[in-house]
N, C-alpha and C positions, 0 to 999 in steps of 0.2 A: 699349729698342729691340726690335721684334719680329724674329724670325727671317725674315721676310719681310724685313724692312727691309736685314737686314743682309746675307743674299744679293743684295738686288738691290743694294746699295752697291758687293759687295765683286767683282758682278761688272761693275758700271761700271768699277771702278778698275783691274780687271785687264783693261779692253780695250784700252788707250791703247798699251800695250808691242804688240798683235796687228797693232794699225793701217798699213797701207801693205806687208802683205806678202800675197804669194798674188791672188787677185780680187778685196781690196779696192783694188788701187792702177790695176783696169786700168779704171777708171770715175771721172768727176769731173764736174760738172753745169756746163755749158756756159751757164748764162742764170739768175736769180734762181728760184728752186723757191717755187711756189705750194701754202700747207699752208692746206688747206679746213677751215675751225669751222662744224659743221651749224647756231650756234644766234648767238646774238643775243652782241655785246660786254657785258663784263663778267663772266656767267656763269664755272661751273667750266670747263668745256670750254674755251670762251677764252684761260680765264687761265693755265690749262697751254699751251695753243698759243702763247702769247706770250713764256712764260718758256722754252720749247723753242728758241724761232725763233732769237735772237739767238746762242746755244753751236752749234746747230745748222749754223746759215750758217756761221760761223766757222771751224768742221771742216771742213764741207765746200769754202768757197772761194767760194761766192756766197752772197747774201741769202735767207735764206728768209721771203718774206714772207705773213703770216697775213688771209687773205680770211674773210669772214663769210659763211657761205650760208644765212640762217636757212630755216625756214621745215617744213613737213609733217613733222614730228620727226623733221627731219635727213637726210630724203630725197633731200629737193634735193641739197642738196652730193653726196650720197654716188651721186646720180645722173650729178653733172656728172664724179667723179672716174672712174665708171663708163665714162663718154665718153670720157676724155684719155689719149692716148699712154701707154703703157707705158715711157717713158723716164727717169723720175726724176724729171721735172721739177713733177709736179701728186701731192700726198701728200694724206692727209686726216687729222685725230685726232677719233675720233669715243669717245660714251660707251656705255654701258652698251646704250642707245638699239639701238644696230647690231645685238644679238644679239636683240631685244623684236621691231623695226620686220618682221621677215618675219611673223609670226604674225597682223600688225595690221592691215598697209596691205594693200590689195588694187590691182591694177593698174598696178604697177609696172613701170616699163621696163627695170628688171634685176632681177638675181636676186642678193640678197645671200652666195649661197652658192657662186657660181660667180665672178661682179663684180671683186674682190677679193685682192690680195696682201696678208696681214699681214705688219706689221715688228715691232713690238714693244708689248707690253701696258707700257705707262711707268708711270701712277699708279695705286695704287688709294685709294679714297676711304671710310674706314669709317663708317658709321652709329652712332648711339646710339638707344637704345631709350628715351626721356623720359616720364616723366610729370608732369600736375600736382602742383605740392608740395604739394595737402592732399589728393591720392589717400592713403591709409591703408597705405600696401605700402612694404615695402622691399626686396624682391629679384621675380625673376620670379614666383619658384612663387608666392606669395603673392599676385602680382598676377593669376596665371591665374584662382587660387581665388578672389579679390575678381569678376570680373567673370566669372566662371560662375556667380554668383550675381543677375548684372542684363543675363544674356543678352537681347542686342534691343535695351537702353536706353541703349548705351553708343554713342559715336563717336570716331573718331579719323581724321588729318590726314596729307594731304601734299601734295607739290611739283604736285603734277598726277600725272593720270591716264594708267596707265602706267609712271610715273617709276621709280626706284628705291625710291624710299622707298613709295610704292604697293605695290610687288611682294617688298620686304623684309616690310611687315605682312602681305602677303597671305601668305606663306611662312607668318609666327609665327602668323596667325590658324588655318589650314589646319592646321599642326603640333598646337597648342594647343586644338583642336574650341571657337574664340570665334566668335560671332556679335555681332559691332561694324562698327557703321556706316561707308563711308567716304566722309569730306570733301575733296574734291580743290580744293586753292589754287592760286595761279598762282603756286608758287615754294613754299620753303621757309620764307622771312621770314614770310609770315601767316598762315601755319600754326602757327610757333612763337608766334606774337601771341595767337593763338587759344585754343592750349596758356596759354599766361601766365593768359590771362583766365577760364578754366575750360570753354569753351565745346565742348572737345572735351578725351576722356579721357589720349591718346597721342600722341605719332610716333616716326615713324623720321628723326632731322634727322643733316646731317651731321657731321663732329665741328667744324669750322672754323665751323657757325652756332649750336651747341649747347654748346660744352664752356664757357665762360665763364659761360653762365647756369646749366648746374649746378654750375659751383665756387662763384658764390653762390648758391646754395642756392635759386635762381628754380625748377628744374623738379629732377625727382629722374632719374638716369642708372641704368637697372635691368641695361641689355646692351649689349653694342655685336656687330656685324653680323658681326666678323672671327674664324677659328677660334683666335686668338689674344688676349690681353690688351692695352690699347693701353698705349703708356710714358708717355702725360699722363695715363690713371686706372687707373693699379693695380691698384686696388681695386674697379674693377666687372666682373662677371665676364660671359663671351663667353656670349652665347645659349644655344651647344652647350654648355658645361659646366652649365647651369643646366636639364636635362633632354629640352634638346631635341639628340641628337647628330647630327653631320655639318651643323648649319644654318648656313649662311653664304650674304650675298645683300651685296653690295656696289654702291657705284660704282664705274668705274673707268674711265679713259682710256688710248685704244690709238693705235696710227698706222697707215695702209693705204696703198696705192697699186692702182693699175689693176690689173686682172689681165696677166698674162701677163710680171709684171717680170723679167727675167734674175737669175740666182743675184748675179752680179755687182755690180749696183745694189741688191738686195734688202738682200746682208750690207753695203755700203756706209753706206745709207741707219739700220740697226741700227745702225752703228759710231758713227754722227753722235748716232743717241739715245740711247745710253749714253754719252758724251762729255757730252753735256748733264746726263744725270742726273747724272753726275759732279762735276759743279762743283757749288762752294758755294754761290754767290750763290742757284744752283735750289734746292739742298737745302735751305738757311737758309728761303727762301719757303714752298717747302713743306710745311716742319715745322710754320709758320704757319697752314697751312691744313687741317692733320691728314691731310696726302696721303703716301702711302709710294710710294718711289719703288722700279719693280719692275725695268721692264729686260729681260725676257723675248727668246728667239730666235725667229726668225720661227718654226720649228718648232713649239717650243713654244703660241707664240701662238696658230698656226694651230689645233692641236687643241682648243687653250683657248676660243677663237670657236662652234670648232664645237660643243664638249660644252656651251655657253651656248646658242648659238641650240638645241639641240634642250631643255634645262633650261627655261629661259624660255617656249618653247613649248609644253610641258605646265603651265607653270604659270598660264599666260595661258589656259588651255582650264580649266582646274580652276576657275580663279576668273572666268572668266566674264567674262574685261575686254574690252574694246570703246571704240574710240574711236570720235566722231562723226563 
């Protein structure tokens, strides 16, 4: 278990004893709380909002029920949460997306830097660095020096344009001075299809769509994204220790509400997410899906948003990305 893991565990567990004293008791949600998913059912984002929702309600004393807003990467929803009272009652759990989306979209009816109360950065989601299993490499350096030799002719894969895994290679491309191509999927699934069949060199896949097919021995696991080792592979070591330091580029899932929340409901609405990460049934899931459960305080969060949206921003100006 990473360190990461185990602080935000340990500081879920130690909220339960905090609960119902001070400002969190003089707030409770009068009507079922609506928690907005920017993207389509099933997805990651979904399926944290879904295993939130039900620990969630629970704490808090009403339903919390999980609305889908797909649509303009995530706009939508986070425009409609932009809209809704300030009362507790309309949250959002958005991805990575949230700190990309200012850099990208143009004509926005908010300002994602203004919009905004965070509550708590809950998951984050670590990447693997894969390759074909008859690429010739078996650690990074080795694969920089293979494909600095076929500068131009190489490509590689991800979820969409933008995505994480987009902005994870564009990091190691940038770091790494690689020139490879990139193939943007509609998702991670055929991308790694892709990977399978040799059609492209790399990705960056989640560990919950990737870590199975390199235990057999389908694709080869070179890094993974986190400044730490994950406890399912031991044995592969984290990007930054493999020459590239300080690199880290994750998923990860947060929670927000409207701007202008009252301290009151702010820490409240935190108590309910840590409460959730707390239980096992969530835990158990999660472990499943290679997600570390964080738990962060609005504080922290809020700075965490901000040092991302300005991160992501430079990195989306360096590599030149652009959506249609």
């Amino acid at each position: 278990m990473t360190t990461l893991t185990r602080r935000a565990l340990a500081g879920a567990l130690l909220a339960t004893p905090f609960l119902g004293r001070g400002a969190l008791a003089q707030w409770a949600p009068t009507r079922p709380i609506r928690m907005l998913a920017p993207y389509p059912p099933g997805g990651g984002v979904d399926t944290t909002s879904r295993l939130l929702a039900t620990p969630m309600g629970a704490f808090l004393g009403q339903p919390v029920v999980v609305e889908n807003r797909a649509g303009a990467g995530g706009s939508i929803a986070a425009a409609d949460l932009a809209r809704s009272a300030p009362d507790g009652h309309t949250i959002m759990i958005d991805a990575l997306a949230h700190t990309v989306n200012p850099s990208l979209l143009r004509n926005l009816s908010f300002d994602y830097a203004t919009a905004f109360t965070p509550i708590s950065q809950v998951v984050v989601l670590p990447q693997l660095l894969v390759v074909n299993k008859n690429v010739p490499v078996n650690s990074l350096a080795e694969f920089v020096t293979w494909a600095k030799a076929r500068q131009g002719t190489l490509s590689y894969g991800s979820s969409g344009n933008a995505t994480a895994a987009h902005l994870a290679s564009a990091l190691f491309l940038s770091r790494a001075g690689l020139d490879i191509q990139h193939v943007p999927y509609r998702g991670g699934t055929p991308a790694l299809q892709d990977l399978l069949g040799g059609n492209i060199t790399f990705v960056f896949g989640t560990v919950s769509s990737s870590l199975q097919l390199a235990r057999d021995g389908a694709i080869k696991p070179l890094a993974v994204s986190t400044t730490q080792r994950l406890a399912a592979l031991p044995d592969v070591p984290t990007v930054a220790e493999q020459g590239f330091p300080g690199y880290e580029l994750n998923e990860w899932n947060g929670l927000y509400a409207p701007a202008g929340l009252t301290p009151a409901i702010t820490e409240r609405l935190h108590a309910a997410a840590l409460h959730a990460l707390a239980d096992a049934t969530v835990r158990a899931r999660l472990d499943t899906l290679g997600a570390l459960p964080v738990g962060t305080s609005p504080a922290e969060f809020a700075k965490y948003v901000a040092d991302q949206r300005a991160l992501m921003g430079q990195l989306v100006r360096d590599a030149k990305i652009e959506v249609g």
